[in-house]
Each structure stands twice: as C-alpha cells, then as structure tokens.
N, CA, C and O of each residue as an XYZ file, in Angstrom:
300
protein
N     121.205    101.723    245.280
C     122.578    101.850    244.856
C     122.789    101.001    243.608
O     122.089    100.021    243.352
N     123.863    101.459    242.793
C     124.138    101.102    241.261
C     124.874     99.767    241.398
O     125.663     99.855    242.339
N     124.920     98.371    240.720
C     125.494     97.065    241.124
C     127.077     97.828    240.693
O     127.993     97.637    241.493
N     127.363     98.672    239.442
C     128.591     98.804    238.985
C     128.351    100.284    238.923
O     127.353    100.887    238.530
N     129.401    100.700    239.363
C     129.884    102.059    239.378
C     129.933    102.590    238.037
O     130.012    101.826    237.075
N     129.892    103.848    237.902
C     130.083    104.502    236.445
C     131.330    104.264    235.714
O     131.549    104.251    234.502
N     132.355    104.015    237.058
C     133.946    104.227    236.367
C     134.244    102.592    235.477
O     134.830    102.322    234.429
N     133.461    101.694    236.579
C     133.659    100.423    235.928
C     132.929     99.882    234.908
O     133.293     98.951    234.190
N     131.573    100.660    234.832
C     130.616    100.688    233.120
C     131.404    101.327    231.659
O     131.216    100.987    230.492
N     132.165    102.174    232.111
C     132.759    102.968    231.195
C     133.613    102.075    230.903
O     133.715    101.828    229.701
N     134.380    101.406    231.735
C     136.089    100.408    231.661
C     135.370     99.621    230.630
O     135.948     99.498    229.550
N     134.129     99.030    230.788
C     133.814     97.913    230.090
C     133.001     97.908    229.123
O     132.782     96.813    228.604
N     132.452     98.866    228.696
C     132.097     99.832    227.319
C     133.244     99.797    226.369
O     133.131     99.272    225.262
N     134.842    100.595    226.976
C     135.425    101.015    226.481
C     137.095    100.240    226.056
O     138.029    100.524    225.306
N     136.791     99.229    226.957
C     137.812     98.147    226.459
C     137.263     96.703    225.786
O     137.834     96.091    224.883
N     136.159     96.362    226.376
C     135.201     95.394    225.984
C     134.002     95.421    224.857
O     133.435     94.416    224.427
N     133.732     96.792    224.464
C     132.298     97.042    223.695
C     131.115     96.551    224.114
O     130.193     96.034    223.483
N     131.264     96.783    225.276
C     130.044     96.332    226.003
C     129.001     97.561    225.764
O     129.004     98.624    226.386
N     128.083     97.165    224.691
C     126.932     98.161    224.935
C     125.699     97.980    225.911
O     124.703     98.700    225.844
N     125.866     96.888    226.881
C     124.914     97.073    228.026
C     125.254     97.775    229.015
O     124.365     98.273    229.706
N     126.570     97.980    229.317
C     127.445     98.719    229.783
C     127.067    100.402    229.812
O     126.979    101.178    230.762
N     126.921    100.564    228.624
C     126.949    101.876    228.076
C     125.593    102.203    227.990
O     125.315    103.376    227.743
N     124.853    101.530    228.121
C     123.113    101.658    228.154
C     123.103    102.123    229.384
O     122.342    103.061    229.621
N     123.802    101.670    230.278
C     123.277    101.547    231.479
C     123.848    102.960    232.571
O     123.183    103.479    233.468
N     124.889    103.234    232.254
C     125.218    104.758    231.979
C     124.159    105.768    231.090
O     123.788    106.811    231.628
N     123.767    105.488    229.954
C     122.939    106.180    229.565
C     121.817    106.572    230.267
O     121.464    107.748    230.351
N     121.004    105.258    230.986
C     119.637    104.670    231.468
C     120.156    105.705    233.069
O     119.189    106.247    233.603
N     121.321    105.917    233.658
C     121.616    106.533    234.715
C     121.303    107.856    234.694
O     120.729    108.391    235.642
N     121.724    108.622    233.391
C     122.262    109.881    233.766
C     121.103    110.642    232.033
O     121.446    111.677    231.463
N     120.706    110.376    231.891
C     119.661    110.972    230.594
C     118.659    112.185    231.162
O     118.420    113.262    230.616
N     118.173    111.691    232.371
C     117.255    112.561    233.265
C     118.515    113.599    233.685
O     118.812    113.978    232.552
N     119.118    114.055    234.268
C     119.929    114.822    234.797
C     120.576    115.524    233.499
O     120.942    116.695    233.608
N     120.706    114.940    232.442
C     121.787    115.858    231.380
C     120.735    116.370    230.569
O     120.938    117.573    230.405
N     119.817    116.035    230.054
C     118.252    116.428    229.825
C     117.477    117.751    230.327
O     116.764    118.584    229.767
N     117.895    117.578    231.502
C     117.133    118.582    232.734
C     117.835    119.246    232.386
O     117.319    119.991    231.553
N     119.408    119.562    232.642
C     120.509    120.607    232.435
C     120.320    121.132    230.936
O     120.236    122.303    230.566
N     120.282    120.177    230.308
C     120.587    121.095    229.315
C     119.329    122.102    228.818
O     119.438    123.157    228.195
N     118.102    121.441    229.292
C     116.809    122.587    229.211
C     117.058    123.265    230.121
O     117.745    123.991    229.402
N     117.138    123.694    231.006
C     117.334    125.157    232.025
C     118.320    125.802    231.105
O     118.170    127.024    231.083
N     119.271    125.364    230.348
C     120.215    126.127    229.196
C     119.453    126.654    228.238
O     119.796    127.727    227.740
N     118.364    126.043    227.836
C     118.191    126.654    226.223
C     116.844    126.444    226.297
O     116.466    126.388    225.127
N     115.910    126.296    227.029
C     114.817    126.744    227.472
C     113.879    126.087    226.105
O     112.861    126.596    225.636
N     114.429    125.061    225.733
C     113.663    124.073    224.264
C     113.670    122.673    224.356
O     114.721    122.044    224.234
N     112.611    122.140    224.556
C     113.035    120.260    224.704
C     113.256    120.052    223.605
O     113.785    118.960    223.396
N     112.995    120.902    222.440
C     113.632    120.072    221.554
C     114.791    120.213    221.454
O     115.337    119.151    221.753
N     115.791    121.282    221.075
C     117.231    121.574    221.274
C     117.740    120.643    222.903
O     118.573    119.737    222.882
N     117.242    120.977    223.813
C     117.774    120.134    225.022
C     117.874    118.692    224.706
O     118.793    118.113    225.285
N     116.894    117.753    223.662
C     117.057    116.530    223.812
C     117.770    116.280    222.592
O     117.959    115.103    222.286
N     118.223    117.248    221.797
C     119.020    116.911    220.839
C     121.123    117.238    221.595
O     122.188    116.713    221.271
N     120.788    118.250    222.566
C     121.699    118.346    223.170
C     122.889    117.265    224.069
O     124.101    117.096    224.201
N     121.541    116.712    224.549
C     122.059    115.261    225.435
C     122.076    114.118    224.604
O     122.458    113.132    225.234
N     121.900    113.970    223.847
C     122.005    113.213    222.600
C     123.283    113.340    221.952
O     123.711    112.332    221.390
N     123.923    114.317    221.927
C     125.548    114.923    221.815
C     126.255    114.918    222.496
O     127.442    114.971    222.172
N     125.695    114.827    224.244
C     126.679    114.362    225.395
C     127.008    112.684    225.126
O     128.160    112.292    224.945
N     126.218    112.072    225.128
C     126.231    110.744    224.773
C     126.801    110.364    223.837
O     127.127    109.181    223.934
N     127.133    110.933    222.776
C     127.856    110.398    221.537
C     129.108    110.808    221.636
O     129.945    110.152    221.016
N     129.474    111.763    222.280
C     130.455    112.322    222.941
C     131.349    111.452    223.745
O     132.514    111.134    223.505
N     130.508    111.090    224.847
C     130.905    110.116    226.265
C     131.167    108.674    225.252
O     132.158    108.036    225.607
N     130.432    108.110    224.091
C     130.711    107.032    223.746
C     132.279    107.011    222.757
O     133.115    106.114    222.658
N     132.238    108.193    222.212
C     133.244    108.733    221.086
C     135.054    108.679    221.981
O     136.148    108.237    221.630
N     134.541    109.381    223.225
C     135.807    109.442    224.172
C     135.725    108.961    225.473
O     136.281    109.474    226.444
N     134.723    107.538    225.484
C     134.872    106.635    226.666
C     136.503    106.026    226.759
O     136.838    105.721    227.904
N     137.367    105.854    225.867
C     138.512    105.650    226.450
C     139.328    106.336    227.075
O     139.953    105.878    228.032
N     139.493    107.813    226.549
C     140.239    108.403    227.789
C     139.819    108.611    228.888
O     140.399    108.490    229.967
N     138.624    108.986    228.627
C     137.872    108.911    229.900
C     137.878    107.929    231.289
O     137.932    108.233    232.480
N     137.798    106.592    230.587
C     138.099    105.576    231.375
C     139.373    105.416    231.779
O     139.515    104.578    232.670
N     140.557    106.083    231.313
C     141.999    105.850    231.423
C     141.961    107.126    232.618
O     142.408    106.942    233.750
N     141.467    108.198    232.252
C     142.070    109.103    233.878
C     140.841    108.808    235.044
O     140.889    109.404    236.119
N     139.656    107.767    234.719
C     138.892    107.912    236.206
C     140.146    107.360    237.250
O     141.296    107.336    236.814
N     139.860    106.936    238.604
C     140.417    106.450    239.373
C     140.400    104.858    239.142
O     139.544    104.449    238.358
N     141.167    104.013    239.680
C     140.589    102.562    239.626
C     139.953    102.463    240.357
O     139.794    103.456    241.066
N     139.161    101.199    240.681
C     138.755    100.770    241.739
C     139.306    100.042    242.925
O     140.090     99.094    242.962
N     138.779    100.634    243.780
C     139.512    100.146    245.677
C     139.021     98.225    245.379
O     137.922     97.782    245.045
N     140.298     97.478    245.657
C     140.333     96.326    246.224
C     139.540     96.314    247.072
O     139.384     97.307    247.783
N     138.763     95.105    247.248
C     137.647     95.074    248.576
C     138.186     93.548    248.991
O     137.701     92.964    249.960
C-alpha cells in the first residue's frame, strides 16, 4: 500500500510544488497509462509519447484536479 494517497500527492504537487510528490504519482501510474495507451495505437513509440502527454497534462491541471478530488477522512 501507497504511504500517501494520489489525492494527497496531487494536493501537494499542486499547492506546494512538490515535485517528489509528482514523481511519485508518475513512478505509480506510467506502467498502466503506457499499457493503455499501446493497446490504442498499437506503437511504443506513439504510446510512450502518448503518456508523456497524460503527464504534462495531469501536471498542467493538477490544480483543479486537486480542488474536485474528495478530501481526506480525519483519522
């Protein structure tokens, strides 16, 4: 299991500039958006240029993003 949730890597990417933050989201989810996007277009090279555009994407609009996740549950 992940020490910080995705919603709270993003919060702190995206209010803080935390790029370990945002690595670490990256370092999560590269294999999975990678994979997807080759079963799409049937090219690692187009696929890894693809997820390479999710990511700049997710970094470009980590703030709204982070503004509609949920918060986090008080523990």
């Amino acid at each position: 299991m992940h020490a910080k949730s995705d919603a709270q890597l993003l919060r702190e990417y995206s209010e803080h500039h935390n790029e370990a933050a945002f690595r670490d989201i990256v370092v999560r989810y590269t294999d999975l958006v990678y994979s997807s996007a080759l079963r799409q277009v049937n090219s690692p090279d187009l696929a890894c240029d693809l997820a390479q555009s999710v990511f700049t994407d997710l970094a470009r609009k980590a703030r709204l993003f982070a503004e509609k996740m949920a918060p986090e549950p008080i523990r």
